[in-house]
C-alpha positions in Angstrom: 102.8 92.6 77.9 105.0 89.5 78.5 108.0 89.5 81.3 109.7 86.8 80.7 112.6 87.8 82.9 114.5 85.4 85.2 115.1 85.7 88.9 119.0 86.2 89.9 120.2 82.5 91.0 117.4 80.4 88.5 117.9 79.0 85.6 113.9 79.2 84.8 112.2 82.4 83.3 109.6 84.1 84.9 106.3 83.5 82.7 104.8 86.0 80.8 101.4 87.3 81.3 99.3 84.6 78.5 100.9 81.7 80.0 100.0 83.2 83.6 96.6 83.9 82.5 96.4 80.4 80.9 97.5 78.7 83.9 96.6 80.3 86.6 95.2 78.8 89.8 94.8 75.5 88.3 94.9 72.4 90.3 98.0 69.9 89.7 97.0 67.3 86.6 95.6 64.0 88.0 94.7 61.7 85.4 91.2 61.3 84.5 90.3 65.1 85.9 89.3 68.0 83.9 92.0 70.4 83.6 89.7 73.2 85.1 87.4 71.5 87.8 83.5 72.5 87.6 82.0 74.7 89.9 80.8 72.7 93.2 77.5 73.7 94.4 77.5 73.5 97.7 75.8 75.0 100.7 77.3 72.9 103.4 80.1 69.9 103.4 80.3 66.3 105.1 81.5 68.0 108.6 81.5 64.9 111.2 84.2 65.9 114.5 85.8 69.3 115.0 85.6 71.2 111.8 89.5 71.1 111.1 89.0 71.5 107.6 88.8 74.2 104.7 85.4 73.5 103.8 82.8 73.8 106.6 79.7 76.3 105.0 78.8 77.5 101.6 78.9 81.4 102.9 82.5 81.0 104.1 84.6 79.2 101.5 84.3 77.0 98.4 86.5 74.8 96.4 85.6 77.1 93.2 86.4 80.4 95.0 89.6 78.8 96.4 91.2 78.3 92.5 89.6 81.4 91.0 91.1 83.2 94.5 94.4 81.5 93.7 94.7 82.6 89.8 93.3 86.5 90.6 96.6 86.1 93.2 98.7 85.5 90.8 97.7 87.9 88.3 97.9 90.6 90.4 101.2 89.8 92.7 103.0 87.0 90.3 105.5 84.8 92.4 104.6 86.3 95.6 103.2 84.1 98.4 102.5 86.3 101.1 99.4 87.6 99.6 95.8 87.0 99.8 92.4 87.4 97.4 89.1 87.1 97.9 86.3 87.0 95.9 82.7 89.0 96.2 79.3 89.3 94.9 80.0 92.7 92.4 83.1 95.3 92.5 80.8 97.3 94.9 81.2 94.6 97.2 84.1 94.5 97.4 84.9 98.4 97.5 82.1 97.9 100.3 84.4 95.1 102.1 87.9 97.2 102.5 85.9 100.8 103.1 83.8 99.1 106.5 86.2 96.4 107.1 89.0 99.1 107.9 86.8 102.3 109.0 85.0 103.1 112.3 83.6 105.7 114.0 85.9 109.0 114.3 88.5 107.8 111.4 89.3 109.9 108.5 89.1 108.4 105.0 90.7 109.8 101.5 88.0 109.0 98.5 88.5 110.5 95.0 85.6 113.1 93.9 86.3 112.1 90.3 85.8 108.1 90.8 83.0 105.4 90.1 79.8 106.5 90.1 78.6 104.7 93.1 81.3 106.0 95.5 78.7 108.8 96.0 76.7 106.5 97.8 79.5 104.7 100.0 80.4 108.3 101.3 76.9 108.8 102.3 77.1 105.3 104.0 80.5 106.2 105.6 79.3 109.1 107.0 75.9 107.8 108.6 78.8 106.1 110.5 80.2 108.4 112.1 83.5 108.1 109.5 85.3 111.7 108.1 85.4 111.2 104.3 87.3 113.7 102.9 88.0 114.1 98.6 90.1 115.1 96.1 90.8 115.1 92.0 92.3 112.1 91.0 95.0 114.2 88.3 97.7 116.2 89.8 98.2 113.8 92.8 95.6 115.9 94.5 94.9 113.7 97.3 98.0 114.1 98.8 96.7 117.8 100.7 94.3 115.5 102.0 96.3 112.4 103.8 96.7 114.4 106.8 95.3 112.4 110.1 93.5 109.7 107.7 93.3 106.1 108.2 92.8 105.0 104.7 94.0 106.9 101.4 91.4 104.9 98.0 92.3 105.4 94.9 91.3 104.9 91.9 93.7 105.3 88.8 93.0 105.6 85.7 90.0 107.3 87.0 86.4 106.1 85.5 85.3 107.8 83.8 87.1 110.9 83.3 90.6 108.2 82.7 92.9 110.8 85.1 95.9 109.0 86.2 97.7 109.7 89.5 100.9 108.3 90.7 100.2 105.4 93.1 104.3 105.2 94.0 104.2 108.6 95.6 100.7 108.7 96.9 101.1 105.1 98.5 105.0 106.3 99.9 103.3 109.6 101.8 100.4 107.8 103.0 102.4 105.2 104.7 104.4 107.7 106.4 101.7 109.3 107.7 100.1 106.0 109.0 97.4 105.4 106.4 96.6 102.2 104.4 96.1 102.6 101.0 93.8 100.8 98.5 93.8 101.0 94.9 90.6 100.1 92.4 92.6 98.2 89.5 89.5 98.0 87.8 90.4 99.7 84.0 94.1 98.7 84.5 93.4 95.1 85.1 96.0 93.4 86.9 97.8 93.1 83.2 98.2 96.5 83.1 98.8 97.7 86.3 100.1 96.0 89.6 98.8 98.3 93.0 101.0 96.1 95.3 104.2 96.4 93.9 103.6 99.9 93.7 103.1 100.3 97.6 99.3 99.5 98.2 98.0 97.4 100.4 94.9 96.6 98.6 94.2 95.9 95.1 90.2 95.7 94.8 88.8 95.4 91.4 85.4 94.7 89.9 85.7 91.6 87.9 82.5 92.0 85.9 84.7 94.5 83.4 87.8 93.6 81.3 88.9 90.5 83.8 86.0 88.7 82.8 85.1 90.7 79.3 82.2 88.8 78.3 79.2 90.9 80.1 77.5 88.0 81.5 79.3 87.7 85.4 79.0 90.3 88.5 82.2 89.9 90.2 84.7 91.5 92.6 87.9 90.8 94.7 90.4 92.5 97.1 94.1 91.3 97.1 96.0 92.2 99.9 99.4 91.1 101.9 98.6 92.3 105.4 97.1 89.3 106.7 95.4 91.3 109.9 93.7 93.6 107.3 92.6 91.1 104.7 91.3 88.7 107.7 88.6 91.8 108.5 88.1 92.0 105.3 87.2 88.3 105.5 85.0 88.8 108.5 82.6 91.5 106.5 82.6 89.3 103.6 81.3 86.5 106.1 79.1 89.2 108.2 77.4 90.4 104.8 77.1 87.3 102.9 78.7 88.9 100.2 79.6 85.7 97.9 80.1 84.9 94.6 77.7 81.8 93.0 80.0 78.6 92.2 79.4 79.3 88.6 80.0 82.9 88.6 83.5 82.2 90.1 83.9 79.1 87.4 82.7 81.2 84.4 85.6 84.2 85.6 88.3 81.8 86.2 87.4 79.9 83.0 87.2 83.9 81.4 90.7 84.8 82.7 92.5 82.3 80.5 91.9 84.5 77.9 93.0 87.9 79.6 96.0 88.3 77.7 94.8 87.9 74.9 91.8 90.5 74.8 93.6 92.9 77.0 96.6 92.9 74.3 93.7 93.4 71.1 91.3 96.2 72.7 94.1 98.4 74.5 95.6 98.5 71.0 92.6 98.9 68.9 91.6 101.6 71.9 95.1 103.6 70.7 94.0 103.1 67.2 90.6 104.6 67.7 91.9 107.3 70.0 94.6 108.6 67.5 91.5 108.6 65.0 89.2 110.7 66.9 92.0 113.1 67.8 91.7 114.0 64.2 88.0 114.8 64.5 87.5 118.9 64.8 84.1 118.1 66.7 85.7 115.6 69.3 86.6 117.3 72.2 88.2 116.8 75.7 89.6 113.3 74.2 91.3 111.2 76.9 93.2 107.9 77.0 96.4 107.2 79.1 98.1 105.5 76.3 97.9 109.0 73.9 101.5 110.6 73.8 99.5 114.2 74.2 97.4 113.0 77.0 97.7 115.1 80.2 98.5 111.2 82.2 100.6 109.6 79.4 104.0 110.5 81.8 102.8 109.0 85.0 100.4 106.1 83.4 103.9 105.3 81.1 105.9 104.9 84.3 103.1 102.6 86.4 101.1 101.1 83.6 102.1 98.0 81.2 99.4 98.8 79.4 96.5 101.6 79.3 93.2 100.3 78.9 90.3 99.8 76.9 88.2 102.6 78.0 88.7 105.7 76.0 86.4 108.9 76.7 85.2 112.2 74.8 82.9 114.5 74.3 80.4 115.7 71.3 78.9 119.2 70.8 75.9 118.9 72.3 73.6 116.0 74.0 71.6 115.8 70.8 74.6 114.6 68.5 75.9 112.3 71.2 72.3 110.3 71.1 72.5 110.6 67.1 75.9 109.0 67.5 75.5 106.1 69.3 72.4 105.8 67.3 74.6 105.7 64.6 76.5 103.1 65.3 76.6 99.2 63.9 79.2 97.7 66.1 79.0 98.6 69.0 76.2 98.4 71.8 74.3 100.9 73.6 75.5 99.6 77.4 76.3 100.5 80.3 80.0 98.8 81.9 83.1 98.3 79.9 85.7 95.8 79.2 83.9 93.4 77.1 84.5 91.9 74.4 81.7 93.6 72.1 82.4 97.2 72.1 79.9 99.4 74.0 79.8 103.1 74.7 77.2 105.6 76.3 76.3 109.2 77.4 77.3 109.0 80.8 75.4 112.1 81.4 72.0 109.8 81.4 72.9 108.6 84.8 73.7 111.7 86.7 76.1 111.8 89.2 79.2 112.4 87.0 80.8 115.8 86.3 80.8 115.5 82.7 79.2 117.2 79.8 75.7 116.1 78.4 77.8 115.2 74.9 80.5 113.2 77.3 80.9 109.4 75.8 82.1 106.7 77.8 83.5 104.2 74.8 84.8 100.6 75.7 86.6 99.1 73.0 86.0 95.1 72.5 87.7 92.4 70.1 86.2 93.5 66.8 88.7 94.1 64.0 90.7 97.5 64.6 89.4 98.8 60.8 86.0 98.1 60.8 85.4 99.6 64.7 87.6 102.5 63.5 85.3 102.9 60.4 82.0 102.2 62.1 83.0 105.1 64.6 83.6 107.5 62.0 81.0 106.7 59.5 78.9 107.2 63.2 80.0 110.5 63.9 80.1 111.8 59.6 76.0 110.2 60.1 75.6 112.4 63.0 76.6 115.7 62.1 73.5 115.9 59.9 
């Protein structure tokens, strides 16, 4: 996970990804001030004159958004100052922010048909605006026969929750040369695992609420871009829709991401652990996780990804012995969402909406010891079978 390479002409390494994650967006040290600032709450600030400075009204900036904005940054494009992050409400605001912030009336836009659940609902949005949303599998770099004439290519790789990788390089090259901007949801990567920008997005939105944050208890979102025109719609909608993160949202996820490393390193491990396990299970079918040598996206995710995830996905025989095994288990939560540090999993057939089977399990792997999940997870599905 580290990098700890050094730049031709500097004597200093690069850091590696704990001591970013540890540092990140951290004010200088003045004595007598807390390392990590507390959240200022804030609806409007001493503004006598022209209002020449940062901090004018709670909706449009604040000192806690400005650090956690500054260490997402440097997560996601490390040593690189020409880019930009903001923060938002939930992951579906910001999806919300770059799809209306870059679309009108008569443009074409590229969505996957195999992505988030509520990208059904954008589409419907997009299109009560007059917008041409066309879609396409994520596997196979499908949504290449599709680029033709759009504005805007989204992807989102892996995919959730069928975990279909796509290669963002190529997809991002042809895209550009047809005149399209392309985003990328970096949400199961994290920006640990996967870096849109330097594979040729313009965008890397992500839902912070998952593995970023990993403890289950803050909505979040962001979109990092370099085009500053771009990012300053983007800007605009997030001011237009009120669309903000509360102070100690922003504080709890910037306090969350010191630890990043750390967890991302533990669950995407144990999640190769489990995986291999289940793959020995005669009643486990359609088993998927990027990081699986016999997965069908292990060559692409290997080339793109620093690391796979913590999501892993499958299916059981019927409905009824997917309830009896998550009934089954002692570890892990029946919840919706992933990346946190308590493992969860569900039916994701419950929700509707998603193409999967009625036995198909969405499992998020947390912190817990690699043997005892393992065991629990077995002992669940021996339990079940019954």
């Amino acid at each position: 996970m580290s990098d700890p390479t050094t730049d031709e002409g500097s004597a200093a390494p690069r850091p590696g990804d704990g001591t970013r994650a540890v540092r990140a967006g951290l004010p200088e040290p003045a004595k007598y001030e807390p390392t990590l600032p507390g959240p200022v709450f804030a609806a409007h600030f001493h503004l006598p004159g022209d209002p020449t400075g940062p901090y004018t009204y709670g909706r449009d900036e604040n000192p806690t958004w400005t650090r956690l904005e500054r260490a997402i940054g440097e997560l996601e494009a490390p040593e690189q100052n020409d880019v930009e992050t903001l923060v938002f409400a939930s992951g579906m605001a910001a999806i919300s922010a770059v799809l209306f912030s870059q679309l009108g009336a008569g443009d074409v836009v590229v969505l996957p048909d195999d992505g988030y659940q509520a990208l059904p609902l954008a589409r419907a949005q997009l299109e009560t605006y007059g917008i041409d949303v066309r879609t396409a599998p994520t596997g196979g770099d499908a949504q290449l026969d599709a680029l033709d004439g759009a504005k805007l290519l989204w992807i989102e790789s892996p995919s959730n929750p069928g975990l279909d990788v796509c290669d963002i390089r190529r997809l991002a090259e042809e895209a550009h040369a047809r005149g399209a901007l392309v985003a990328v949801d970096n949400t199961l990567a994290t920006p640990l695992g996967q870096r849109p920008l330097e594979l040729g997005a313009d965008f890397a939105v992500a839902s912070g609420t998952k593995q970023l944050t990993g403890h289950g208890d803050v909505l979040l979102g962001y979109v990092t871009g370099r085009d500053a025109a771009a990012m300053a719609a983007v800007r605009r909608w997030r001011k237009i829709t009120g669309a903000i993160p509360g102070p100690m949202e922003a504080w709890l996820a910037h306090r969350s991401i010191a630890t990043l490393q750390l967890r991302v390193e533990r669950q995407n491990a144990t999640a190769l652990t489990l995986a291999g396990a289940l793959r020995e299970r005669s009643e486990v079918t359609g088993l998927r996780y990027p990081g699986l040598p016999d997965d069908p996206s292990y060559a692409v995710a290997s080339r793109q990804m620093r690391g796979f995830g913590c999501v892993v996905s499958f299916t059981l025989p019927t409905r009824a012995r997917a309830e009896r095994f998550l009934d089954a288990l002692r570890l892990v939560d029946g919840a919706t969402s992933f990346g946190g540090v308590r493992s969860t999993a569900e039916r994701r057939g419950r929700w509707g909406g998603d193409a999967v089977p009625e036995g198909f399990i969405r499992f998020s792997v947390g912190a817990e010891d690699a043997d005892d999940l393992v065991a629990d997870v077995l002992h669940a599905l021996d339990t079940s079978a019954v």
